[in-house]
C-alpha positions in Angstrom: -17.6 -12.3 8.8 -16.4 -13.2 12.5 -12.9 -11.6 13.6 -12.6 -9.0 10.6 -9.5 -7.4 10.8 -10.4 -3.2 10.7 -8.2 -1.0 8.6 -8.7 2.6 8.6 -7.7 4.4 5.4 -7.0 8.2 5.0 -8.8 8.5 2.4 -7.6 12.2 1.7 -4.1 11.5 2.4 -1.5 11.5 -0.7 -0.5 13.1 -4.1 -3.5 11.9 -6.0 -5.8 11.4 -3.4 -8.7 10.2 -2.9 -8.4 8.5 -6.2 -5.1 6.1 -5.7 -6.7 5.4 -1.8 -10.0 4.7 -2.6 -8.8 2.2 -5.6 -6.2 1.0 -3.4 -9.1 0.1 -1.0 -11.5 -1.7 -3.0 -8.3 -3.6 -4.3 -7.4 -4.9 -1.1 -11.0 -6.1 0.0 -10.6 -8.5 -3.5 -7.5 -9.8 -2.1 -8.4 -11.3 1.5 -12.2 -11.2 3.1 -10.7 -10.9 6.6 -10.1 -7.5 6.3 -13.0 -4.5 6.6 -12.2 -0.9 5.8 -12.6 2.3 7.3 -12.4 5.6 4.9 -12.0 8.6 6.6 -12.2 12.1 4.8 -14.7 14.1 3.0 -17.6 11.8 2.2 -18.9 13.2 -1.0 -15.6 13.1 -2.3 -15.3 9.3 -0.8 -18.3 8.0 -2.7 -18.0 9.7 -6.2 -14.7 7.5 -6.3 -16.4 4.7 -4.5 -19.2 4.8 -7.8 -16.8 3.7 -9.5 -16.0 0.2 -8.7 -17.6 -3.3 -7.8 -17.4 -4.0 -4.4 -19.4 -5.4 -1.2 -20.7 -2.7 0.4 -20.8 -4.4 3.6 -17.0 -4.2 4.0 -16.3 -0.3 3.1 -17.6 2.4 5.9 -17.3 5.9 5.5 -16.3 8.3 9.1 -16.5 11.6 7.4 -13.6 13.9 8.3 -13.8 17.6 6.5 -10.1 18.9 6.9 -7.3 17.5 5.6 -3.5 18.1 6.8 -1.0 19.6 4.1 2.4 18.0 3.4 4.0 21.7 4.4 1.3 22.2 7.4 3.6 22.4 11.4 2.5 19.0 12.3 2.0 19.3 16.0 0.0 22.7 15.0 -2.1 20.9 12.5 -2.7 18.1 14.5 -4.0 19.8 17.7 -6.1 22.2 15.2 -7.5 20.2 12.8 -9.3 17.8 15.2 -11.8 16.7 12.2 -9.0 16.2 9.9 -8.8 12.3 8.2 -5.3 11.7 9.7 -7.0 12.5 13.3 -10.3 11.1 13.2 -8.4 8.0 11.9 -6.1 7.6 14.6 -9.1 8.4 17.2 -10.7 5.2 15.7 -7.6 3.0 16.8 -7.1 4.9 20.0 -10.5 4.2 20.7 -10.5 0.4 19.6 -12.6 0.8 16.8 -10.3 0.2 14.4 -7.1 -2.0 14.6 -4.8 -0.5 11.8 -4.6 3.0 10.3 -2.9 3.5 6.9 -2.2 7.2 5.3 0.0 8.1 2.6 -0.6 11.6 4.0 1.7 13.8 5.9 4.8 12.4 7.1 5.0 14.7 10.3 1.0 14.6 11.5 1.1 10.9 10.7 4.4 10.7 13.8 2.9 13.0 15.7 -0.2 11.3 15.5 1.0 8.1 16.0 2.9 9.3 19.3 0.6 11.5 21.1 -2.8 10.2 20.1 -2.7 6.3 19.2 0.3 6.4 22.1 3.5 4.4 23.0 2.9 1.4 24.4 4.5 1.4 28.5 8.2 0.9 28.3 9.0 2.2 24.8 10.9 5.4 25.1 10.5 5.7 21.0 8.4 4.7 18.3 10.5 4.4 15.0 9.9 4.1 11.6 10.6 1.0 9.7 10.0 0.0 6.1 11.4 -2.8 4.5 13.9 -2.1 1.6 15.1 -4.0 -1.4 18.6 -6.4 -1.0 20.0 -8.9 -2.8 18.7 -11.3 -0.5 15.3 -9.9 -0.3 14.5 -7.1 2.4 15.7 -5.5 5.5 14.1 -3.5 8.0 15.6 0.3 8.0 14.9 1.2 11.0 14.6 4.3 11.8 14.6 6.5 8.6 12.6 9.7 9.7 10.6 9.6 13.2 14.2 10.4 15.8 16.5 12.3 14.3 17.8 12.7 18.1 17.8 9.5 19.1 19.8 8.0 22.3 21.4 5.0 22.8 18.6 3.8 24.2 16.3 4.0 21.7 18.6 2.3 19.2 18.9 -0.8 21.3 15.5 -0.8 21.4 14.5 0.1 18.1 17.1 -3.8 17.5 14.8 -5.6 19.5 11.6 -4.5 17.8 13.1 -4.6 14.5 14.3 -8.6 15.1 10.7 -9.3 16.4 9.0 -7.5 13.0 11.6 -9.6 10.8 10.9 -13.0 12.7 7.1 -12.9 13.1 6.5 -10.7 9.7 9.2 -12.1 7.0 9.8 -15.2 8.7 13.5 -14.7 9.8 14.3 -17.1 12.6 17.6 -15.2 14.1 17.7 -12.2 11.8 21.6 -10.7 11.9 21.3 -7.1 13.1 23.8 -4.6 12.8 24.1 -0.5 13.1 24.8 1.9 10.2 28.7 3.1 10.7 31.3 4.6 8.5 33.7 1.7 9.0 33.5 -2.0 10.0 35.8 -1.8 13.0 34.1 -1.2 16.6 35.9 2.1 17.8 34.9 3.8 14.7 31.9 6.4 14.1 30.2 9.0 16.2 29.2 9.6 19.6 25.6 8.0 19.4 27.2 5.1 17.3 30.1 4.4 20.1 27.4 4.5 22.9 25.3 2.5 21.0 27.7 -0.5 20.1 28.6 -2.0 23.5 24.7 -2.2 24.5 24.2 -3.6 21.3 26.7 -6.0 22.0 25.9 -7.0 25.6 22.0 -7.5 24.4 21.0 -11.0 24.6 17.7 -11.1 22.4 19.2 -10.2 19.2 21.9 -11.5 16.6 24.0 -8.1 16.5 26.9 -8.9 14.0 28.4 -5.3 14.7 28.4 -2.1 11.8 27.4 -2.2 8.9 28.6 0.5 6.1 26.1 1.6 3.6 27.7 0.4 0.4 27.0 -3.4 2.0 23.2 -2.4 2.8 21.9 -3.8 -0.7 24.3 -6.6 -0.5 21.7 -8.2 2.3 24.2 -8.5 4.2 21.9 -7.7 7.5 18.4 -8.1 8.3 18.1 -5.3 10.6 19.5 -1.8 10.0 19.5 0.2 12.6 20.3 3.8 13.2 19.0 7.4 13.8 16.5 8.9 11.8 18.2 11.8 10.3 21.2 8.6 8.7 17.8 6.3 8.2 16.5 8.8 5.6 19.3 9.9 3.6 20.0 6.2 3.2 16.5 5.5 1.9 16.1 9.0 -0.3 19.4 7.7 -1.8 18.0 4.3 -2.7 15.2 6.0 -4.2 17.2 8.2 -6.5 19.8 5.6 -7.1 17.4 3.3 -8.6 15.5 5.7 -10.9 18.7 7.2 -12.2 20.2 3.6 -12.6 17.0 2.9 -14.5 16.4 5.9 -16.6 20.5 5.6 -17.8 19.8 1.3 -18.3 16.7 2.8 -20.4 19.2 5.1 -22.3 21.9 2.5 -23.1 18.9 -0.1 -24.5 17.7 2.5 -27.0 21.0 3.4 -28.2 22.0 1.3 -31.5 19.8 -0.6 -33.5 21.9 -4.0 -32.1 20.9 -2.9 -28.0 16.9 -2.5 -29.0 17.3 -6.1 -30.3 18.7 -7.0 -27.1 16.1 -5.1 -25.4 13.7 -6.7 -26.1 15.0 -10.4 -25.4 16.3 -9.3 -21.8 12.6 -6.8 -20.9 11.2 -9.6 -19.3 14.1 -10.2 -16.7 14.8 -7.1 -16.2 11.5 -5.6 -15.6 11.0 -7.9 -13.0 14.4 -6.5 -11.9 13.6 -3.6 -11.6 10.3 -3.5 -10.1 11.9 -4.8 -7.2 14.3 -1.8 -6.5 12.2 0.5 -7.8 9.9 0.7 -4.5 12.4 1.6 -1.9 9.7 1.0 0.5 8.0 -2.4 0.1 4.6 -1.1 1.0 4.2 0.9 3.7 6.4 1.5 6.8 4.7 0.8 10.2 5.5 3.0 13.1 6.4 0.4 16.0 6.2 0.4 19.8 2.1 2.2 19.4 -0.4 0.7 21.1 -1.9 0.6 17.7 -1.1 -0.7 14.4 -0.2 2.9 12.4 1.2 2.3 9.0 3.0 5.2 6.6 2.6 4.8 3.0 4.7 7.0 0.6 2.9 10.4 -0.8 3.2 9.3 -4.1 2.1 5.6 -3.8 -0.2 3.6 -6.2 -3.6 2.1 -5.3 -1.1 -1.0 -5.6 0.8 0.6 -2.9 -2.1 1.3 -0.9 -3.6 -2.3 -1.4 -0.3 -3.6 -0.1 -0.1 -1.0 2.6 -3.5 -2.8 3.9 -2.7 -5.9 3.5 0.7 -6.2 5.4 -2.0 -5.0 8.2 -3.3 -8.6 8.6 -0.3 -10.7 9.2 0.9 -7.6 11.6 -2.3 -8.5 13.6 -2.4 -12.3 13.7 1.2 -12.4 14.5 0.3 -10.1 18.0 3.3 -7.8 17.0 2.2 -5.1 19.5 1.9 -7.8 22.1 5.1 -9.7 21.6 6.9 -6.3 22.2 5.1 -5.5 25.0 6.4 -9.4 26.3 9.9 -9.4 25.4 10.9 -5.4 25.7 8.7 -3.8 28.1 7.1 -4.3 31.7 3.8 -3.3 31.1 
């Protein structure tokens, strides 16, 4: 098929890999025929899971990569060592233009350093942040960032805004999306030094709708479309989320199972709230792309499903079409 989108998987990357990745492959390539994959990591391993499924064979190529990078592994170390590692042989393939997405639900640290120093920045971008779409009330917002610039400037921030407004127009379909930056209080002189810096630029910036702080209790509300902050506040917010909802879940569980009277209940109300549920349950919707790269470079969570995978790959396409890479470089940078 003419203008296949490639994804590279890491194949290896993940707590049950190459299991949940490999499923999470095939899945995708029944889902839309305008993607091809890429499966980087140990082939052997690769195509005993491969055996397993239906598939066209035509679409599924294997790069073989014999390392793989360990979740407690120094990432700049392990990425400068392990050159034949699936994280790095990956990201070669985008670098190189072989590929035009990379997906791992591998290490967290290689997959920034990576991202940075071999896919690269694209001219003008003094950061590349992390951003995943989390659950609201109104749907999703883009955290942005939540765990590649814990040191982040001013700067950054402002620009880490502009890239989040253009991901929420062109990607969720938001025509002005409201932006606003994480704080401890609502009025403008409050929070820290980076915050106080931040707010005024923020303010004075003409390509996004900044509707001022935003406190984290209002965060599931909806109540912006665009969270921004530094990654070290961007983190805790999301770990929170994800303990939040499986405590809330676990203790909703409890309270249904109770009395006799509540299982009865349970059981007219599972429907709604399963689908409830479901949708807080994944803090991240998918996986979380790492913006301002001259590539597409996507972060899954270790732990994700092969439906977390298949979604991971499939947020790839409209990424893409919609020339996110190149809007950025038009409406942020002068390259």
């Amino acid at each position: 098929m003419k203008d296949q989108i490639k994804i590279v998987v890491d194949a290896m990357g993940g707590d049950d890999a190459p299991d949940v990745t490999v499923r999470g492959a095939v899945e995708a390539l029944k889902v839309s025929e305008k993607i091809s994959i890429i499966l980087t990591g140990r082939t052997e391993d690769i195509q005993r899971e491969l055996a397993k499924y239906t598939y066209d064979e035509s679409r599924i190529q294997i790069v073989h990569a014999e390392d793989v990078i360990g979740f407690n592994e120094p990432p700049v170390m392990a990425v400068r060592k392990k050159k034949d590692s699936s994280i790095v042989v990956g990201m070669n393939l985008v670098k190189r233009g072989e590929a035009d997405a990379f997906v791992s639900a591998g290490s967290t640290g290689a997959i920034l350093v990576g991202g940075q120093f071999i896919v690269g920045r694209i001219k003008g971008i003094e950061r590349a942040p992390l951003a995943p779409l989390i659950p609201t009330a109104n749907g999703a917002s883009l955290l942005i960032d939540c765990g590649a610039n814990v040191d982040a400037r001013a700067s950054h921030l402002v620009q880490f805004a502009q890239m989040g407004s253009i991901y929420m127009k062109h990607i969720v379909g938001i025509e002005n999306p409201k932006v606003a930056i994480v704080n401890i209080g609502a009025e403008e002189e409050k929070g820290n030094m980076l915050v106080k810096e931040t707010y005024p630029l923020l303010k004075e910036c003409t390509d996004i709708n900044f509707i001022g702080s935003i406190e984290a209790r209002d965060i599931p509300n909806g109540n912006a479309d665009v969270i921004v902050c530094e990654a070290f506040v961007g983190n805790v917010i999301l770990k929170l989320y994800e303990g939040l909802a499986s405590t809330l879940l676990k203790e909703v569980k409890k309270g249904l199972m109770a009395t006799l009277r509540s299982k009865i209940g349970a059981l007219l109300i599972k429907p709604a709230l399963k689908a409830t549920m479901k949708n807080f349950m994944g803090a991240e919707q998918g996986g979380a792309p790492l913006l301002g790269l001259k590539g597409l470079v996507v972060k899954a969570h270790g732990s994700s499903t092969s439906d977390d995978i298949k979604q991971a790959i499939i947020q790839c396409i409209q990424f893409n079409e919609e020339e996110i890479n190149q809007k950025i470089r038009e409406n942020i940078t002068t390259e």
